[in-house]
FIVOZA-523461 format. One line per 4 residues: for each residue x, y negated, z of C-alpha. Coordinates in pm, 1 decimal. Example, Ala and Ser with C-alpha at 12.3 -4.5 7.8 and 13.67 -1.06 7.14 Angstrom:
BEGIN
1230.0,450.0,780.0  1367.0,106.0,714.0 .
END
This chain:
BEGIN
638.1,263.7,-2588.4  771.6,-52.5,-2452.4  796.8,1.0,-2076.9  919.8,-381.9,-1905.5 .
992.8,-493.3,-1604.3  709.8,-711.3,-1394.9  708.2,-1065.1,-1419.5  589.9,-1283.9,-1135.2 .
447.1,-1532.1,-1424.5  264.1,-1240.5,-1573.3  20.2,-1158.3,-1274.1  -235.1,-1342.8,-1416.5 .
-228.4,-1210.1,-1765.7  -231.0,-822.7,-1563.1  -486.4,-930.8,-1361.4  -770.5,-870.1,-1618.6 .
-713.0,-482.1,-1559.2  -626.8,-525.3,-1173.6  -960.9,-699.6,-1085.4  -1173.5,-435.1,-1275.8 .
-1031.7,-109.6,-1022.8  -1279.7,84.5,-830.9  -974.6,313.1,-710.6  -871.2,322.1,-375.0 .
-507.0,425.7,-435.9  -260.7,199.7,-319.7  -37.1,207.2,-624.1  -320.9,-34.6,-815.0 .
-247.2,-372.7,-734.7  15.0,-625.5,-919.9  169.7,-693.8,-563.4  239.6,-326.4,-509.8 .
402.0,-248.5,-806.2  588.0,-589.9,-824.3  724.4,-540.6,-442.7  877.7,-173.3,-518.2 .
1018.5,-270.6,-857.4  1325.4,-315.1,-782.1  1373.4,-57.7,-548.7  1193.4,207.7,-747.2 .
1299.7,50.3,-1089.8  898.8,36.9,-1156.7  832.3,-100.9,-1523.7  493.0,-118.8,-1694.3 .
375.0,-117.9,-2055.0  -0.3,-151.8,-2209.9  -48.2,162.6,-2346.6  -463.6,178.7,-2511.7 .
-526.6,-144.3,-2365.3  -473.0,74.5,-2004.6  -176.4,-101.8,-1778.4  40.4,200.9,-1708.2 .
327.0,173.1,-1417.5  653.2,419.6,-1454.0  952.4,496.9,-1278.4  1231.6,799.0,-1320.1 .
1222.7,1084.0,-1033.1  1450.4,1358.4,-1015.7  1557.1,1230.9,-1430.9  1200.9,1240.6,-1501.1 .
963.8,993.9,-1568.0  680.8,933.5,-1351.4  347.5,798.2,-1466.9  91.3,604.0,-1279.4 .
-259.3,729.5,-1384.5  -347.4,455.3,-1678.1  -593.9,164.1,-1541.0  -828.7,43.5,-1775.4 .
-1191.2,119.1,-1903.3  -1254.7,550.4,-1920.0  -1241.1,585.3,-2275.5  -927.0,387.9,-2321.2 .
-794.5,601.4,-1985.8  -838.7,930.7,-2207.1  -673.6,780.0,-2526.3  -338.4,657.5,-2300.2 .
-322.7,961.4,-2119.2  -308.9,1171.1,-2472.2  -38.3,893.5,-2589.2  196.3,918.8,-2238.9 .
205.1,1321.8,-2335.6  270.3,1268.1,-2738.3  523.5,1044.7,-2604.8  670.7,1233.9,-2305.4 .
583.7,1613.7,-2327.8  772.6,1613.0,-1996.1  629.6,1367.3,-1866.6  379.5,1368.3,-1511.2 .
110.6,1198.6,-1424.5  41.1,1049.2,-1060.6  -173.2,880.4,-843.3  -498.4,1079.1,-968.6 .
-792.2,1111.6,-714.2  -972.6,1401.9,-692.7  -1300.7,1308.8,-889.9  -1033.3,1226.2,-1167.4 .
-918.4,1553.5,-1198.7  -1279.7,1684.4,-1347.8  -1267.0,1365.1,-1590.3  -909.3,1437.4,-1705.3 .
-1079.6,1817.8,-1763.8  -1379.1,1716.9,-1871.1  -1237.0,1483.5,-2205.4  -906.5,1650.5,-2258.7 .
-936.9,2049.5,-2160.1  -782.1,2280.8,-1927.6  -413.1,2157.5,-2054.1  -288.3,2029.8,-1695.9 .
-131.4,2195.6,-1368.2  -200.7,1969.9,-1082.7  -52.0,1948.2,-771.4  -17.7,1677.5,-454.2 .
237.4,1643.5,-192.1  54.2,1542.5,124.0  335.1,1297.2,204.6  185.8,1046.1,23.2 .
-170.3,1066.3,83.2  -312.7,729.3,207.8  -508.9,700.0,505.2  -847.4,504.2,449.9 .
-1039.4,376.5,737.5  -1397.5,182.4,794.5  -1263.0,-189.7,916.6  -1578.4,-187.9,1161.2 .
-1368.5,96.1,1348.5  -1037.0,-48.1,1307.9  -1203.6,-409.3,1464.7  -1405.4,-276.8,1692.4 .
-1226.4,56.8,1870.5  -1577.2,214.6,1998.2  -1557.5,519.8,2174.4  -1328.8,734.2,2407.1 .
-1129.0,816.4,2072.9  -1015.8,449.9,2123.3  -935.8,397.1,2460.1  -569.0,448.9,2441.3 .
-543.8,144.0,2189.8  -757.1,-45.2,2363.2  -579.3,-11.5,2728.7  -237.3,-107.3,2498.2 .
-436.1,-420.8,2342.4  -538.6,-520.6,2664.6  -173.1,-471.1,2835.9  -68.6,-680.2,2497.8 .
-309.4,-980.2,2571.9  -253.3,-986.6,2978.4  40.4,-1218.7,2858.2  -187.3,-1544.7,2836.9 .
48.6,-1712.7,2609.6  -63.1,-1517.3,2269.6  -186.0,-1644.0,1915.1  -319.0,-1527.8,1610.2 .
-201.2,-1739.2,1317.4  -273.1,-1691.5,941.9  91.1,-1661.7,732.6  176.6,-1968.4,564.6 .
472.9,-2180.0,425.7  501.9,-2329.0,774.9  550.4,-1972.1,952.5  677.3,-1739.2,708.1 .
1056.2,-1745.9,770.3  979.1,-1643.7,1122.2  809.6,-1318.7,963.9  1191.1,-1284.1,753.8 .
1386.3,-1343.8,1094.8  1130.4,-1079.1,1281.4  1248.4,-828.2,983.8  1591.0,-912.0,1108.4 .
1500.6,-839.6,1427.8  1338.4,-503.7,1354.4  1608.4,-371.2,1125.3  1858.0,-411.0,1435.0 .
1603.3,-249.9,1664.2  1559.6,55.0,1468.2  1932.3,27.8,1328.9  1827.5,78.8,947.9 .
2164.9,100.0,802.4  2138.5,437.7,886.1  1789.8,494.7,698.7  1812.2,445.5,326.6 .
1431.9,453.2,334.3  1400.5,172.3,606.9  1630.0,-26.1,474.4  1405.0,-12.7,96.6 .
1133.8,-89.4,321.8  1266.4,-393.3,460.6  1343.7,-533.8,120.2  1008.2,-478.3,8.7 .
877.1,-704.8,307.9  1094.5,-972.6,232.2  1024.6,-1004.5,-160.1  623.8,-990.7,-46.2 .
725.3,-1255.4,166.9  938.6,-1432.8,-59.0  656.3,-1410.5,-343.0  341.4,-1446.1,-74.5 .
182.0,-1740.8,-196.5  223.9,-1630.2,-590.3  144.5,-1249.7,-506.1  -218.8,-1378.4,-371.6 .
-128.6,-1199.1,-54.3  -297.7,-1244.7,299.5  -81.0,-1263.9,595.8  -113.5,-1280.0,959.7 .
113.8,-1300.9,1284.4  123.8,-1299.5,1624.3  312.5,-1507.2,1855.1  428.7,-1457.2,2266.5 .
510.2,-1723.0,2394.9  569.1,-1943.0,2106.5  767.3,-1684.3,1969.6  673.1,-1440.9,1652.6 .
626.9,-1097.3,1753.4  401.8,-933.0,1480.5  301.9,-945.0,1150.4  79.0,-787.3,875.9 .
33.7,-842.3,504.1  -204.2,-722.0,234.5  -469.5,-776.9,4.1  -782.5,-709.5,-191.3 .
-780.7,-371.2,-340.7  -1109.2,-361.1,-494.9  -1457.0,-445.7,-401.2  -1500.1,-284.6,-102.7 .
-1130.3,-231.0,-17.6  -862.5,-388.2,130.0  -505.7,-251.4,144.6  -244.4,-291.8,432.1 .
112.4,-347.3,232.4  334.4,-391.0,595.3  290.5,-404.9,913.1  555.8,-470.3,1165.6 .
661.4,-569.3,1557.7  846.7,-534.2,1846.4  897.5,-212.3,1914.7  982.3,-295.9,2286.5 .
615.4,-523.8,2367.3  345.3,-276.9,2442.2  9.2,-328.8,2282.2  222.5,-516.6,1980.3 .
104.0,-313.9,1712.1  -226.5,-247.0,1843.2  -311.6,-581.1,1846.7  -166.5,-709.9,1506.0 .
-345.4,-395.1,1355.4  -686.0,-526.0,1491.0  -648.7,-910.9,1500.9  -540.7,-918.4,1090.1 .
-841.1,-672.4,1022.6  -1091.4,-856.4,1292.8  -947.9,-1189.2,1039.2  -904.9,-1117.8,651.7 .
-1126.7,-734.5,597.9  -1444.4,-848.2,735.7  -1541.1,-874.3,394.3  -1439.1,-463.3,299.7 .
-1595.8,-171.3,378.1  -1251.8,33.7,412.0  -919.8,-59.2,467.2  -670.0,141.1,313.6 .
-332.6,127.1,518.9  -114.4,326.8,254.3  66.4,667.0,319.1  319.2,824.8,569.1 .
576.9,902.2,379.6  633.7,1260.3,548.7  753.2,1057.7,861.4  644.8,1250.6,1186.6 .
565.5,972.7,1377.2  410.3,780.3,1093.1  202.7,1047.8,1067.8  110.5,1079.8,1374.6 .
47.4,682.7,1458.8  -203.5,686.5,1121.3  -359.3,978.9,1241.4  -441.6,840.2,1580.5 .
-693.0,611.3,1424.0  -905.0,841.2,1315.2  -910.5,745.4,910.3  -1241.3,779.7,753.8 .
-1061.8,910.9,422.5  -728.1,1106.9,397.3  -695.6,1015.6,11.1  -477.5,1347.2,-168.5 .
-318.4,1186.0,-475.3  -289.7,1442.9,-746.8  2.2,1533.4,-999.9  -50.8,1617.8,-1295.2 .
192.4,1820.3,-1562.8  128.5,1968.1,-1888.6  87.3,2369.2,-1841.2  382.1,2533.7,-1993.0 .
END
């Protein structure tokens, strides 16, 4: 098996198995995978005509659950373990599981770690904040937008270094040298923006007077999904986040049923902030190992 790196040039020749998902999982876009490559030292290989991501944990390869049509799914799966008898599978919903059963036996021990369960929610909610359950980010929106001088503007070549020099910014607000995690984060956002326009990603900002305060990037998922890659903003201007969250879903997910805004991580107030809006999913991502 000839696991590679990801080539920007390549997206198009990967697409062919990207634009057929129906998953909801994050991890199954070209973007994604190309964005944490470095940091994660993600490589890919065709494996069954299935595009199959990997990257070492612990000394251990990890497996993305192969993308591709079912039967060639089941005939990758059965190669990764000839290949790798160590080897783990990730990234499997939970109708998967009975599929994985259902064509290959009771051979697996499956497991998730709720850390990196993605939270899924209806974009009508996430636009629209109906309800008392809402009030809270609506009072913050409002506080957000009682500074007149506000605009939402779509990403572009014009605007984007202002979304690198608001990373800048954040990193010194929430002093990432001494996060390893934020500071992997952080380079992720800047190669998405560094590769926007050839990643096919959607982008949008906010400015305060004149000045960028907010941003958000992402992109089709699937066909009735949309996924939320990074979202930041000043920590210190109330309603900031609020307001990017609904303004880039009010302008690029009309067009989704869901929007899936990827997991927490196992960070407390992550957790709690995702939680707050009330997902319509809480998406477990299974592991799966062969019995021993």
């Amino acid at each position: 098996m000839n696991f590679i790196k990801l080539n920007i040039d390549e997206k198009e020749k990967l697409n062919k198995y990207f634009q057929k998902n129906t998953r909801k999982c994050c991890e199954y876009s070209f973007a994604c995978n190309f964005i944490w490559q470095e940091l994660f030292n993600y490589t890919y290989a065709i494996i069954k005509d299935c595009y199959v991501a990997r990257f070492k944990r612990n000394n251990q390869y990890i497996y993305n659950l192969p993308l591709g049509e079912n039967q060639n799914v089941i005939k990758a799966v059965s190669a990764i373990f000839d290949f790798d008898k160590n080897a783990i599978i990730r990234a499997i919903e939970q109708d998967q599981i009975g599929f994985l059963k259902e064509n290959l036996g009771n051979i697996f021990e499956f497991s998730f770690n709720r850390n990196e369960s993605d939270y899924i929610y209806l974009s009508e909610n996430l636009i629209n904040l109906k309800g008392k359950k809402y009030q809270s980010k609506r009072n913050l929106i409002r506080r957000f937008q009682d500074n007149p001088d506000w605009v939402y503007e779509d990403i572009n070549a014009e605007n984007i270094n202002e979304c690198i020099e608001l990373n800048l910014f954040w990193s010194d607000e929430r002093h990432i040298n001494s996060s390893p995690d934020m500071r992997k984060e952080i380079a992720a956002a800047n190669t998405a923006l560094a590769f926007f326009e050839k990643l096919s990603l959607k982008g949008g900002l906010l400015r305060q007077n004149s000045e960028v305060v907010a941003y958000s990037i992402g992109e089709k998922l699937n066909s009735d999904t949309f996924v939320v890659h990074f979202e930041k903003a000043r920590d210190e201007i109330k309603g900031c986040y609020q307001a990017i969250n609904q303004e880039f879903v009010r302008h690029n997910c009309t067009d989704f049923k869901y929007v899936n805004r990827e997991e927490d991580a196992g960070e407390e107030g992550l957790r709690k902030a995702k939680l707050s809006y009330h997902p319509e999913i809480i998406l477990n991502k299974y592991e799966a190992k062969l019995k021993c």
